[in-house]
C-alpha positions in Angstrom: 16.9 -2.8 4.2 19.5 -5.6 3.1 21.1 -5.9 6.5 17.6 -6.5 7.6 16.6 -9.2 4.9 20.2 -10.6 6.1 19.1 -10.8 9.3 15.5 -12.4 8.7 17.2 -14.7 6.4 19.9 -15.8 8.7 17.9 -15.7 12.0 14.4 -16.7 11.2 14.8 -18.6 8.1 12.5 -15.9 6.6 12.2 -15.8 3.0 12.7 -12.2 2.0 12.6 -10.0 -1.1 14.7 -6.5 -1.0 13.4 -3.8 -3.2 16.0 -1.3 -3.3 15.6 1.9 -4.5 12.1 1.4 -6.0 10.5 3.6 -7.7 6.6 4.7 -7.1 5.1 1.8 -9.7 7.4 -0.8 -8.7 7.0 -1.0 -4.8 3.4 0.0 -5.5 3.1 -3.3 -7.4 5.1 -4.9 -5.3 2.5 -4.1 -2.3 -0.6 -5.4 -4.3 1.4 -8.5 -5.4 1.2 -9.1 -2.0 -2.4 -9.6 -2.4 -2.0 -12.3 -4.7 -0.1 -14.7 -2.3 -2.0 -17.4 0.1 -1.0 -17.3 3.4 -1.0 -20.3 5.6 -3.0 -19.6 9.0 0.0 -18.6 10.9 2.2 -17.2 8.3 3.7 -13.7 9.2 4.2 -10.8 6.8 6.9 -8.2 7.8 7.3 -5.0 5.5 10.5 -2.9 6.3 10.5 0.7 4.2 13.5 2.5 4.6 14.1 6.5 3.0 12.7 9.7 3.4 8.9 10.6 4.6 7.1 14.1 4.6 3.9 15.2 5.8 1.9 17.9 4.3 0.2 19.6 7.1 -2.4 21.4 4.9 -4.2 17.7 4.7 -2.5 16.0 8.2 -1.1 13.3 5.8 2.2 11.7 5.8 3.7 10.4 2.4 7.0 8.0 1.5 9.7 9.2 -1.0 10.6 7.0 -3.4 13.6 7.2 -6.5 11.3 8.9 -8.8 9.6 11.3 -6.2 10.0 14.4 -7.0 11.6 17.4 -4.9 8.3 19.0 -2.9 8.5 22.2 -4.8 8.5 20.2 -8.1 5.2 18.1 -6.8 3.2 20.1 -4.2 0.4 18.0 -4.6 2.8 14.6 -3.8 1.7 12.7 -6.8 5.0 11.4 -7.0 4.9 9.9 -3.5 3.2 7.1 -1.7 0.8 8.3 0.6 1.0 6.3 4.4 -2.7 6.1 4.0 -2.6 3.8 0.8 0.1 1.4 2.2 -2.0 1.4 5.2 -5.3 0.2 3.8 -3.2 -2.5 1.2 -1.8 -4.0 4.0 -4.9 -3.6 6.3 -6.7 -5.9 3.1 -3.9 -8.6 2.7 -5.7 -12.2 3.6 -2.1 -12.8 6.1 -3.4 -12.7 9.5 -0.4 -10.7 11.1 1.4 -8.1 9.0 4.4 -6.0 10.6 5.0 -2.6 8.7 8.4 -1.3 9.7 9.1 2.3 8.3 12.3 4.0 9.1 11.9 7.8 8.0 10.9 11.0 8.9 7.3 11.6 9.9 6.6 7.6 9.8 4.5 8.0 13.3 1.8 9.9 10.8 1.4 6.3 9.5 -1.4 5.7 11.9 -2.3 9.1 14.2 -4.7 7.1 16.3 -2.4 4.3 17.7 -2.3 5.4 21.9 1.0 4.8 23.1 1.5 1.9 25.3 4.4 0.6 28.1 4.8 -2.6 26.5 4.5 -4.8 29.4 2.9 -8.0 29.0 -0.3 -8.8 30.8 -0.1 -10.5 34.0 -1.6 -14.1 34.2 -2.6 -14.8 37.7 0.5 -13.2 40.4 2.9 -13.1 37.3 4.3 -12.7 33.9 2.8 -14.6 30.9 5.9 -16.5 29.7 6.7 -15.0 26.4 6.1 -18.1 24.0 2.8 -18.6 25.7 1.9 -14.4 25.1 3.4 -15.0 21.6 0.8 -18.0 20.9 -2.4 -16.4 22.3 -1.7 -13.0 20.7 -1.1 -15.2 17.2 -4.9 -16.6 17.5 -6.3 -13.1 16.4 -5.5 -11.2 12.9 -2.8 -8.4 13.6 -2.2 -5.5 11.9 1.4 -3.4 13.7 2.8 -0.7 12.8 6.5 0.0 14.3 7.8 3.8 13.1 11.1 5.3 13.5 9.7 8.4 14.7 6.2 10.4 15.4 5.3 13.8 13.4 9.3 15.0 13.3 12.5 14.4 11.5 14.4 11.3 12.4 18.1 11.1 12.3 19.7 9.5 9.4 22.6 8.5 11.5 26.2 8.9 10.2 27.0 8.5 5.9 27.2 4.4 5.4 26.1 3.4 8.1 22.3 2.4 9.5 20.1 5.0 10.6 19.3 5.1 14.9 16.5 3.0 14.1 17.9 0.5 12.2 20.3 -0.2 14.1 18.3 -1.0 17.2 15.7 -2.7 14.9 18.5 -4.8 13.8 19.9 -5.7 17.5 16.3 -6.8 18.2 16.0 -9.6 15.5 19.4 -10.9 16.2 18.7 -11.3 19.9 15.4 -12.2 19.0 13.7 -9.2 20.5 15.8 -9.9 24.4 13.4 -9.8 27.0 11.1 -7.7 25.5 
């Protein structure tokens, strides 16, 4: 999470706030401090979580672990932990018109089961390619809500002890090249 406020500091010019190692109330207030900001028309809103996840497959429900959650056989109900649901619908509400969510942990694709997988290819604009900037400016007319998950309904490699995760670390390669030719 700090190499990745780095990154949108030092890249973007992004102001950033890190939350390390937050426990349930404070990146819950965090989230609906959110709500209390204006947004300027084209203002973007990127939220990177990065820890552990869990989904309880009696409800289909996928939940974040934060410093005060409790181990599962502690809290089988996960009142301890943030349910992807109730980050989902705070973020859905925020007045920004284009919000990222980022999460980097186990089960994170549970975030939003209904989101079809896609190729990523740009729509074509006559015989060719949409120029990126020119994709980038139409798609920025409408409000956005993405979601961008480190892995579907599965475990997700932490990657080796001090060092990013998998995900990260592509993440991380995509803002400093400023997503390549994607």
């Amino acid at each position: 999470a700090q190499a990745v406020a780095r990154g949108l500091q030092e890249a973007y010019q992004a102001d950033t706030t890190a939350l390390l190692d937050a426990t349930k109330v404070e990146f819950l207030t965090a989230l609906h401090a959110l709500a209390d900001r204006d947004y300027a028309d084209d203002e973007q809103l990127l939220v990177f979580f990065s820890g552990h996840g869990y989904f309880d497959e009696r409800i289909r429900r996928g939940y974040l672990a934060l410093k005060d959650s409790l181990p599962l056989e502690d809290d089988p109900l996960f009142q301890s932990y943030v349910s992807h649901e109730d980050v989902r619908v705070l973020l859905e509400r925020l007045d920004c018109n284009h919000v990222l969510l980022v999460v980097d942990s186990c089960f994170s694709g549970t975030l939003d089961p209904m989101v079809a997988m896609g190729s990523g290819a740009r729509p074509i604009d006559g015989g060719g390619i949409i120029p990126k900037d020119e994709y980038i400016q139409r798609k920025l007319r409408y409000r956005t809500r993405r979601y961008i998950t480190a892995g579907g309904k599965e475990y997700v490699p932490d990657g080796r002890p001090g060092q990013h995760s998998p995900f990260a670390r592509q993440f991380l390669a995509a803002l400093r090249t400023f997503g390549g030719s994607d």
